[in-house]
C-alpha positions as CSV (number, residue, x, y, z in Angstrom):
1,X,-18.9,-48.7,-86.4
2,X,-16.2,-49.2,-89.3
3,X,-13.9,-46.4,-90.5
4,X,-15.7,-45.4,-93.0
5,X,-19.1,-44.7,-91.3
6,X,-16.8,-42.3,-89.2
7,X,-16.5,-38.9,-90.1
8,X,-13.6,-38.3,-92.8
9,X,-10.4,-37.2,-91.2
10,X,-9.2,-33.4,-91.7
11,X,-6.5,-34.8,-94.6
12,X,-9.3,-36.9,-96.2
13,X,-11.1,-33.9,-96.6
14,X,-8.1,-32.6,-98.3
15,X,-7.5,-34.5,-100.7
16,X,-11.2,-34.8,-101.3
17,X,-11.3,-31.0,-102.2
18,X,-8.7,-30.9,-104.6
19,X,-9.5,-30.5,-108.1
20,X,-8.6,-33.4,-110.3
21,X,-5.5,-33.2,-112.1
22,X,-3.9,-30.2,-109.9
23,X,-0.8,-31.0,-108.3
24,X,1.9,-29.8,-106.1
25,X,4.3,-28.5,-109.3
26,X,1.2,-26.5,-110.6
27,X,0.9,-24.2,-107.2
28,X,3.3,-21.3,-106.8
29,X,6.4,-22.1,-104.3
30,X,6.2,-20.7,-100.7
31,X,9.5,-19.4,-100.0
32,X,11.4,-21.4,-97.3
33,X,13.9,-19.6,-94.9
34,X,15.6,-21.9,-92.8
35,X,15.3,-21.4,-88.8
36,X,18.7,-21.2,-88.4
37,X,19.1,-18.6,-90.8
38,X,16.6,-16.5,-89.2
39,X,18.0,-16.9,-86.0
40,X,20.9,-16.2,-87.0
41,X,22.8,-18.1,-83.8
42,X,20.0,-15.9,-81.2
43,X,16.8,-17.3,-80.2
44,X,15.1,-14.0,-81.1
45,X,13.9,-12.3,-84.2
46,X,11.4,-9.3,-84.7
47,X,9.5,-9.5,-87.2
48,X,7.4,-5.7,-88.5
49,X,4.6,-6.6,-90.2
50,X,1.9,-4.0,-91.1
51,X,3.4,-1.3,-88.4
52,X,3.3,-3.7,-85.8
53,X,6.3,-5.9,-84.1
54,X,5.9,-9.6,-83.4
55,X,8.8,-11.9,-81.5
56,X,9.2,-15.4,-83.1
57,X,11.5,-17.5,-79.8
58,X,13.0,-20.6,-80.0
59,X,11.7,-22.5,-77.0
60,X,14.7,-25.1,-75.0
61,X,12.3,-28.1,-76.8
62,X,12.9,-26.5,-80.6
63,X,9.2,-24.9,-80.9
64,X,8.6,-21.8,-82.5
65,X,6.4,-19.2,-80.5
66,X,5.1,-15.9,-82.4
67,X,4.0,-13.2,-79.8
68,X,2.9,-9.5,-80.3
């Protein structure tokens, strides 16, 4: 079986579902808060959303775990 009788990988399908022409420039920007900044030196932050709390941690390994 060759790669290409395999079914397409998730980016494959992607960049097969873009429209022609679009590009990254032409999409609105997401804004970007650095971790650091949101920690602000803790390894806590609560975030209210919609009346309801949520805790994003900082694990010891540097992964981010959202929990209600």
């Amino acid at each position: 079986m060759t790669r290409e009788d395999q079914e397409p990988t998730k980016s494959r399908v992607h960049q097969e579902a873009r429209a022609p022409g679009t590009d990254r420039e032409q999409r609105p920007q997401i804004p970007r808060i650095d971790s650091a900044t949101l920690f602000n030196g803790g390894q806590r932050v609560l975030i209210h959303h919609r009346g309801e709390d949520y805790q994003l941690r900082a694990t010891r390994q540097g992964k981010l775990i959202l929990t209600k």
